[in-house]
DRENPA-3360 file (N, C-alpha, C; in nm, 2 decimals, always signed):
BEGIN
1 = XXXXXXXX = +0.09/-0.12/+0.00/+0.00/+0.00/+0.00/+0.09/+0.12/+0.00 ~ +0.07/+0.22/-0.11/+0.14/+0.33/-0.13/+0.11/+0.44/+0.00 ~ +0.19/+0.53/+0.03/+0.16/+0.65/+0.12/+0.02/+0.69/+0.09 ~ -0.09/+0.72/+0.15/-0.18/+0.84/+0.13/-0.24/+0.90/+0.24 ~ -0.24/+1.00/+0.19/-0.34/+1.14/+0.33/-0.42/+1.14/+0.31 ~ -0.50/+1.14/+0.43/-0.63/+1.17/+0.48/-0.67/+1.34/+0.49 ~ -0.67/+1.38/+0.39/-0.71/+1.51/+0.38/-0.83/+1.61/+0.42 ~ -0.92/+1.49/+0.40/-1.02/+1.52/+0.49/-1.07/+1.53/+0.65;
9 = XXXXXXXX = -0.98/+1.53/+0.74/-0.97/+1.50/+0.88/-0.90/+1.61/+0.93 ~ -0.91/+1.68/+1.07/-0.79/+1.73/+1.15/-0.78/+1.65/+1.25 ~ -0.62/+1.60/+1.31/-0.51/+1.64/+1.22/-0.53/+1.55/+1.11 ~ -0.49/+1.64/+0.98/-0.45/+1.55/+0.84/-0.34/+1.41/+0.92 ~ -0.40/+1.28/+0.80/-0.33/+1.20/+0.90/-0.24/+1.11/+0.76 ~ -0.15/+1.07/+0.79/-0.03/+1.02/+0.68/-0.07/+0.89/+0.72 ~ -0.07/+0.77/+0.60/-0.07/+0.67/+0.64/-0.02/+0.55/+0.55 ~ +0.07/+0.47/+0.55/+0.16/+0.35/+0.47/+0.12/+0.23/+0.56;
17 = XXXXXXXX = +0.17/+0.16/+0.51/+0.21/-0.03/+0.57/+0.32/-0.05/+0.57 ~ +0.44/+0.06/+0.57/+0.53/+0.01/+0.60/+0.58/+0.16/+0.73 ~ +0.63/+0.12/+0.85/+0.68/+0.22/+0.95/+0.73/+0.30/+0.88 ~ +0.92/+0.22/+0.82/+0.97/+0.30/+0.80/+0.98/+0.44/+0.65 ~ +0.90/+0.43/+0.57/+0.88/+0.49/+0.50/+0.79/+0.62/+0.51 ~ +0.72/+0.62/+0.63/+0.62/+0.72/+0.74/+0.78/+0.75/+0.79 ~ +0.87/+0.74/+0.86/+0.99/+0.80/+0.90/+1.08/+0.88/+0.84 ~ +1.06/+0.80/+0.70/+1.15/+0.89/+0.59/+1.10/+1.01/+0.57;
25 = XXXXXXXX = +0.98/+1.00/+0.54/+0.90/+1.11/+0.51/+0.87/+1.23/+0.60 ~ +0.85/+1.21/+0.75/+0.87/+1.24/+0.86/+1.02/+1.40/+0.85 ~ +1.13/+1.31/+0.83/+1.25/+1.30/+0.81/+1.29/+1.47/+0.67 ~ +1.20/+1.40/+0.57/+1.22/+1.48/+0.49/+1.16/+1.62/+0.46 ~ +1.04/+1.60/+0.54/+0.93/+1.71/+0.57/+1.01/+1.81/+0.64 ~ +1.02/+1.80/+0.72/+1.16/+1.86/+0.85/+1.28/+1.90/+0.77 ~ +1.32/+1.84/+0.74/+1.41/+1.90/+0.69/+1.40/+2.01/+0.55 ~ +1.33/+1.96/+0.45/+1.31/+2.02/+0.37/+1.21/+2.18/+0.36;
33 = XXXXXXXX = +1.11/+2.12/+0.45/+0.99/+2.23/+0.46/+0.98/+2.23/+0.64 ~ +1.07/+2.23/+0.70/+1.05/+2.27/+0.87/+0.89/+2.24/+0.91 ~ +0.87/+2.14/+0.86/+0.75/+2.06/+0.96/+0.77/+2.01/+1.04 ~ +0.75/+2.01/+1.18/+0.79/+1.97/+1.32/+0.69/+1.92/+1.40 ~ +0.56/+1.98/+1.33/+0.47/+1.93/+1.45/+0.36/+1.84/+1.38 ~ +0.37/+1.75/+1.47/+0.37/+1.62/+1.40/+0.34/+1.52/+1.51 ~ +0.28/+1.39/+1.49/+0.28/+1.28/+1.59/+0.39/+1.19/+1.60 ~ +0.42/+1.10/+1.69/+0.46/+1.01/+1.62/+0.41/+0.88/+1.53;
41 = XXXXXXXX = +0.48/+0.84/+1.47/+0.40/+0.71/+1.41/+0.38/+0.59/+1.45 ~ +0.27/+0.56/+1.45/+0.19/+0.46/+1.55/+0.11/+0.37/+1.47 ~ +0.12/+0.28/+1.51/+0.00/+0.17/+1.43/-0.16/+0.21/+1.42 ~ -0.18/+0.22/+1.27/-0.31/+0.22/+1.23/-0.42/+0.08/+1.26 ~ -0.48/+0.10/+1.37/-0.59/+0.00/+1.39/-0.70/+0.01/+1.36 ~ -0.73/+0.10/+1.29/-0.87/+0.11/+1.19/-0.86/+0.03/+1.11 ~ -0.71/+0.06/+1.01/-0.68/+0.01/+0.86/-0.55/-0.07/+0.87 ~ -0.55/-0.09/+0.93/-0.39/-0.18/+0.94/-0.20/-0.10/+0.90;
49 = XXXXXXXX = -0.17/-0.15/+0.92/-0.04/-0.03/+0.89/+0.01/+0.06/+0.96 ~ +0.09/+0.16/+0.90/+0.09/+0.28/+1.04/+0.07/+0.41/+0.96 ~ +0.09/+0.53/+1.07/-0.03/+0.64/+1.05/+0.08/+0.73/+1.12 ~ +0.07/+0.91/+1.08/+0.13/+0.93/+1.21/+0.02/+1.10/+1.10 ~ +0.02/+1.19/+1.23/-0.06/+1.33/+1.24/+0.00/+1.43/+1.20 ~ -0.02/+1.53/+1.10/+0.06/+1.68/+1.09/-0.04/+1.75/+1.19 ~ +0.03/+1.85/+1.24/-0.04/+1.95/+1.31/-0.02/+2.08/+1.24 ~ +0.04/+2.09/+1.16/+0.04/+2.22/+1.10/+0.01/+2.24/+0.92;
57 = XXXXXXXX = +0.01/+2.34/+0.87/-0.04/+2.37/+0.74/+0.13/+2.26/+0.66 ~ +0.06/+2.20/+0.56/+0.15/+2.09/+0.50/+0.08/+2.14/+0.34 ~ +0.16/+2.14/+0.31/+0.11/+2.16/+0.10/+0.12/+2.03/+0.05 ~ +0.03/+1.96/-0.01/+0.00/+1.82/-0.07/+0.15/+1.79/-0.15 ~ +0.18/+1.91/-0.22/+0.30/+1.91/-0.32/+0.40/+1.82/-0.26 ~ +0.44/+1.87/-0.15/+0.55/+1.85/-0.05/+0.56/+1.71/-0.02 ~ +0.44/+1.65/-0.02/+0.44/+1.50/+0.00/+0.48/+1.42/-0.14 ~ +0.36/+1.47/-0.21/+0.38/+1.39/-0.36/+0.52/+1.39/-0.45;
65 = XXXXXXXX = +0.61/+1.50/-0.35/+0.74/+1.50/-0.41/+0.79/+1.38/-0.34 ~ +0.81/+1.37/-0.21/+0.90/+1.28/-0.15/+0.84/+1.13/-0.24 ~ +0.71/+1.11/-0.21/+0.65/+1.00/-0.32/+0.74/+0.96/-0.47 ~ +0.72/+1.04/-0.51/+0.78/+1.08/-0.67/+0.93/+1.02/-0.62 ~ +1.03/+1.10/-0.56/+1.17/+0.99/-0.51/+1.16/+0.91/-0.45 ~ +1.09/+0.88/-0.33/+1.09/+0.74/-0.34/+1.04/+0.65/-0.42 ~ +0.94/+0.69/-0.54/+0.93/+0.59/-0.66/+1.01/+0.55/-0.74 ~ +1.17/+0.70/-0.75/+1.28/+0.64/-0.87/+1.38/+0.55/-0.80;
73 = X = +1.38/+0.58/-0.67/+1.47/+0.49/-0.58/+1.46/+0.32/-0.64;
% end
């Protein structure tokens, strides 16, 4: 299962099946665009997988890029 946000919700909520690619991303948000507030990532027990919260304004862009490299990787 690819990354997708829940755009519809507060907090917007990020969510994969794999931990560490929620980390990366985590990782690169922060660094790239100083997004900090954030949850940690925690197991999705609705949907299986894991999940973790933005708390602040995030631009869809900003994700679908990290997406975009981790797809040429």
């Amino acid at each position: 299962m690819p990354i997708w946000v829940d755009w519809n919700r507060t907090p917007v909520s990020v969510h994969d099946s794999e931990q560490e690619s929620l980390e990366l991303l985590i990782l690169f948000l922060r660094n790239t665009y100083n997004v900090r507030r954030r949850s940690l990532v925690m197991a999705d027990r609705e949907r299986g997988g894991f999940l973790f919260f933005i708390y602040q304004a995030c631009n869809p862009l900003w994700i679908a890029e990290f997406v975009d490299r981790l797809e040429e990787e």
